[in-house]
N, C-alpha and C positions, 0 to 999 in steps of 0.2 A: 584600648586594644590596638597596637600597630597591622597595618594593614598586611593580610596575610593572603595570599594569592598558590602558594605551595600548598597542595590537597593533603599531604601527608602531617600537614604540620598542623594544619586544621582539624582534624581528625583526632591527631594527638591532644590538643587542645580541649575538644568537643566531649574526651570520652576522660580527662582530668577533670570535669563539670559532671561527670555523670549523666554524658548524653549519650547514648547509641544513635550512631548517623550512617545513612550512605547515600553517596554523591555518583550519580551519573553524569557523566560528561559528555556531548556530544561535540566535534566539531567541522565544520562541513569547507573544506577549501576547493570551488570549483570555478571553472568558466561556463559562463553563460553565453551562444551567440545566438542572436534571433535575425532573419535575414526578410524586411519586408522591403521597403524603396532601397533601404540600406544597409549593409554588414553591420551589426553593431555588438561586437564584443565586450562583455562585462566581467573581471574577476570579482569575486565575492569569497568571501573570509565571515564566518558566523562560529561564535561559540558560544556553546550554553550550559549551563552547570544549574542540576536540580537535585533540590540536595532533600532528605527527608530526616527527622529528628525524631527520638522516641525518650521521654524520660517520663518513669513512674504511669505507665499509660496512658501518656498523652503524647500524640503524635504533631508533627509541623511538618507541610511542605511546601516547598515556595522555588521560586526560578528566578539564578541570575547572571549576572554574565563576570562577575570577580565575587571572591569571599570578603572583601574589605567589612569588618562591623557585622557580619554576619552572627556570628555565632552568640553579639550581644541582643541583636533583633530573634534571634532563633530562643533565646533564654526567656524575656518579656513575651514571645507566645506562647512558648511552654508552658510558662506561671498562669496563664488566661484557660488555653485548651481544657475541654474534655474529655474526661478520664474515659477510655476504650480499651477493656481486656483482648482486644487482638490487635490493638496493634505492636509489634514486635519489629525490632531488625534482623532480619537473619543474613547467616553467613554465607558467601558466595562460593560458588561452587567451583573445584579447579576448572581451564580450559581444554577440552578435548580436542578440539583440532580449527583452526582458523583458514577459511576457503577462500573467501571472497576478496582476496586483493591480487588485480591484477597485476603482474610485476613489469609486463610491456608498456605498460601505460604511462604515456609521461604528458600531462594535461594540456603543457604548454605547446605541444609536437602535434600530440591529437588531434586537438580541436582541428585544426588547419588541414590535416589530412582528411575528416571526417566531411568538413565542408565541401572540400573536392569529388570527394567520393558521392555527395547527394546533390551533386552538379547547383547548390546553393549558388553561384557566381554567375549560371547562363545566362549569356548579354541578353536574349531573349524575354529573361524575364518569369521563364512558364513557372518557375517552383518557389516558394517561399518556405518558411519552416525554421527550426531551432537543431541545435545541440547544445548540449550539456557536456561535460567532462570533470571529474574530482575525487575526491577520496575524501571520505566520515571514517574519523579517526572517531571510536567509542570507546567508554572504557566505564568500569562499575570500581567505585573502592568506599571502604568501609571499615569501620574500625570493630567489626565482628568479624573479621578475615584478609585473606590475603586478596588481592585484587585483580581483576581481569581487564584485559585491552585488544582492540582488534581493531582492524583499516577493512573498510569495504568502498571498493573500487567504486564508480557511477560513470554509467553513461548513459545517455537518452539522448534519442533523437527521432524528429518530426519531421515529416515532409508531405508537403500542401500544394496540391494545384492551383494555384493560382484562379480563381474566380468560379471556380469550381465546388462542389462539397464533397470532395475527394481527400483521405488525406490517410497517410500512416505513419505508425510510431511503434516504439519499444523502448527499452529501461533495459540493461543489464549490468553485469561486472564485470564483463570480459571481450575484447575485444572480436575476439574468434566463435564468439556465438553468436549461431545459425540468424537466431529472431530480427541480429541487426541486419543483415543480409537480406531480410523482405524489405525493410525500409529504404535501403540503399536502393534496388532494384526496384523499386516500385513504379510503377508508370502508369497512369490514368488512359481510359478511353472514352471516342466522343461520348455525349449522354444524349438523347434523345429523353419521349415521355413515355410512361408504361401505365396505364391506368387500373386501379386494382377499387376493387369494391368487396363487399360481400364476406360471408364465411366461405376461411381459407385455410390451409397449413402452409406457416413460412418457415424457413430454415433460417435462423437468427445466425451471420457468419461467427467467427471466435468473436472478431471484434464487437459486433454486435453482445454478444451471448456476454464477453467479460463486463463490457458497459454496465449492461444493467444488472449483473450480478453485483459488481462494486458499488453500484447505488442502493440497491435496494437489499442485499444481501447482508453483506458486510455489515452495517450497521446491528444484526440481529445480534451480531457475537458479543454488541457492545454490554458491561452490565448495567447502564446508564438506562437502556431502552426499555421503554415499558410496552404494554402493550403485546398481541400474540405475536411470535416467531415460528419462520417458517418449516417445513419437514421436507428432508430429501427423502423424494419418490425413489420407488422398486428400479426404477430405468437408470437411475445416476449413483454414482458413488463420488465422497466429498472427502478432501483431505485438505486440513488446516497445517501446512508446511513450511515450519521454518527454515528449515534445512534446503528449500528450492534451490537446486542447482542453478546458476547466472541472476537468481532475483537478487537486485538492490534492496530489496524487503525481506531478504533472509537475515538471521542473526544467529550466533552461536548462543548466546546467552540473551535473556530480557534485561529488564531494569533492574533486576535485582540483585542480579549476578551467577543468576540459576541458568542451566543447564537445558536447551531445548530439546525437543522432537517433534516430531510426526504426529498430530492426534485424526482420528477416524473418527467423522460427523454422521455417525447411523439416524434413521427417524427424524424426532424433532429437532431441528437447533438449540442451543443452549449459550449460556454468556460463558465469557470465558473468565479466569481468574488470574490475579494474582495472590500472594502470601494472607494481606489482610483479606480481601473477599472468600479466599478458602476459607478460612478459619471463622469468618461473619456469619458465614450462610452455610458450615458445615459441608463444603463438598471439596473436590480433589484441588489441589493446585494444579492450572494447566499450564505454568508457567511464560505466562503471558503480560507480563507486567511489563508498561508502557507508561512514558511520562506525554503527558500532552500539553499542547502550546499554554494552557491556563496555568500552568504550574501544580498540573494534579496528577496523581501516580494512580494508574488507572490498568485496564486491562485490553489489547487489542488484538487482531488476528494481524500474520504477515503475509500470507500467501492461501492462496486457495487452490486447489487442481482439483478440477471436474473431472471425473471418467465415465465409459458409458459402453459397452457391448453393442447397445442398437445401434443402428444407422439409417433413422429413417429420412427419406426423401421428404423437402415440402415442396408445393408446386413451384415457387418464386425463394429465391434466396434474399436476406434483407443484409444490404451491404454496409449502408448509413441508416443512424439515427440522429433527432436533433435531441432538444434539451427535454427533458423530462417536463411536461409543465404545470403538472401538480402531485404532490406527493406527500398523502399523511398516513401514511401506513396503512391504509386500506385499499384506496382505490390508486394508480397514477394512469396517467394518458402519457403515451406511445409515439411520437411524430416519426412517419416514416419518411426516409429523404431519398434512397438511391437502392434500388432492388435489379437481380438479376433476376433472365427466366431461365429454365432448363436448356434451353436453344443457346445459349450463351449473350443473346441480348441484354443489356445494360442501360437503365437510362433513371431520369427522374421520378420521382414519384410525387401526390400531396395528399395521403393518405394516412391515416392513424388506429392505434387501439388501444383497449381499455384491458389494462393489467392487473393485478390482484399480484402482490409481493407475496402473500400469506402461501398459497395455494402455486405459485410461479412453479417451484422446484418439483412439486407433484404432479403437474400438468405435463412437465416436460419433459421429452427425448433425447437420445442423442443420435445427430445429425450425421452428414456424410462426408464432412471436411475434419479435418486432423486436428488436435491439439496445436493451438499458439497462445502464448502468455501475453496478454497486454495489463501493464502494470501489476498489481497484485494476482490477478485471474490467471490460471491457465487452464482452457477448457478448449472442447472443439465447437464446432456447429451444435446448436439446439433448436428441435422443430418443436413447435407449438400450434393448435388449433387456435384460431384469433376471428373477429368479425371485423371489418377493416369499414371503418366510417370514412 
């Protein structure tokens, strides 16, 4: 087979064999700068093609980075696999509207501007931190339909105190949103010590609140994860949102070339699906279908937004956390690093508590700071009753 690197011709090829295939392409052109002793700019170019095969119920998926001999390696695993009445290709669904491509954006201009603007260059020295800048060109095609494509903008950027445990960030698609404008402005004060012991209510800030939601949450949605998943409490309401206006983790469409929305997380959590897990386990498609770095077509959330009518006060707000340092779905430990009081004082802390993932979202409030998105999360403050060792 001459090597074949054109997806359409592959396709053609693939479905003259009596294969049904589809290939998701990602590819990610961006700059990286990271600024510690030194500026140090990196452009990076990745692409990746994960392709999935269905003949006679048996299905193949694999990842690579050309079709060269592909579709003779994709035939020899098909002859091997086992037979599974759901797996199926199906057809992608037209494109409804494509958001996330910034049109000001020009990566090579940016970056350099963005530097400037998070004063990364002060002879001083005080800030350290990163940007990012690029565009993920994705695209779903398949020889059960016509094909979709779409650019989503990236930007991210970090900015760090310098020997401090201070530090903020955001991710979006658009240059004109608000969330980068905290990172830009962001500016640290001294830190003194605050000692905390005992049972307390702390006010987990967003940042705080999204942390450990993305740790310990996120994974519930996976269907990988065994073990009990958690229940959004009467105080919060939870929405799995692809569609998030400025998130880099929004998508018109998943891997499959289907059609997103909005789902509403009542009660218990639940895994999410794609086409084959719908049809495996009998329940809805949630249109959630993700390829992950193994080369397996799997199921993920992209975005999360917490809401919440309360606002309760805790006594101390928690500004930093450190690493989580154990966590097997039942119990994790908490390290607190940098808390506010109600007086506005701010300082260190070496203080910790014992979490329960299971029970987190029922336990919890919503606090008296606003909605901000860090990475996938977008929630406000969340207070919690805690005994602080």
């Amino acid at each position: 087979m001459n090597k074949l690197n054109d997806i359409d011709l592959f396709l053609t090829k693939a479905k003259e064999r009596g294969i049904a295939c589809t290939i998701y392409a990602e590819e990610r052109d961006t700059v990286l700068v990271r600024k510690k002793a030194h500026l140090t700019p990196v452009h990076q170019i990745e692409k990746n093609l994960y392709v999935r095969a269905v003949r006679g119920n048996r299905a193949v998926e694999l990842l690579t980075d050309e079709l060269s001999d592909t579709l003779d390696l994709l035939e020899n695993l098909l002859a091997r696999g086992e037979p599974d009445p759901n797996n199926e290709i199906i057809s992608p669904e037209p494109l409804d509207e494509s958001y996330l491509e910034d049109p000001k954006l020009n990566p090579e201009e940016s970056w350099r501007e963005l530097v400037d603007e998070l004063r990364l260059m002060d002879p001083s020295g005080r800030w350290t931190g990163e940007v990012m800048v690029g565009k993920i060109n994705r695209s779903v095609q398949s020889t059960e339909g016509k094909g979709l494509e779409e650019t989503v903008t990236l930007i991210y950027l970090r900015k760090i105190e310098a020997g401090l445990n201070l530090q903020e960030f955001s991710s979006s698609t658009r240059l004109e949103d608000p969330e980068l404008r905290r990172v830009i402005e962001f500016s640290s004060e001294s830190l003194g010590e605050i000692e905390l012991k005992g049972e307390i209510t702390v006010e987990l800030s967003p940042k705080v609140s999204a942390k450990l939601i993305e740790k310990l949450i996120l994974p519930m949605f996976f269907p990988e994860t065994s073990g009990p998943r958690g229940t959004v409490g009467m105080n919060l309401r939870m929405t799995e949102d692809p569609r998030m206006q400025f998130s880099p983790y929004s998508r018109s469409f998943d891997a499959e070339g289907l059609r997103t929305s909005p789902i509403a997380i009542k009660g218990r959590i639940d895994f999410l699906t794609n086409s084959t897990i719908s049809r495996r386990f009998g329940r809805p498609n949630t249109r959630s279908a993700t390829w992950i770095r193994e080369g397996r077509l799997t199921a993920r959330p992209t975005n999360l937004r917490i809401t919440s009518e309360s606002k309760e006060e805790g006594r101390v707000i928690v500004e930093e956390i450190g690493e989580i340092e154990s966590y097997d779905r039942s119990l994790v430990i908490v390290p607190i690093q940098v808390v506010r009081k109600r007086t506005g004082e701010i300082g260190l802390t070496y203080t910790k508590f014992v979490l329960d993932p299971v029970t987190f979202l029922e336990q919890t409030k919503g606090g008296t700071m606003k909605p901000m998105r860090y990475g996938r999360v977008t929630t406000p403050s969340l207070t919690l009753d805690v005994k602080l060792y």
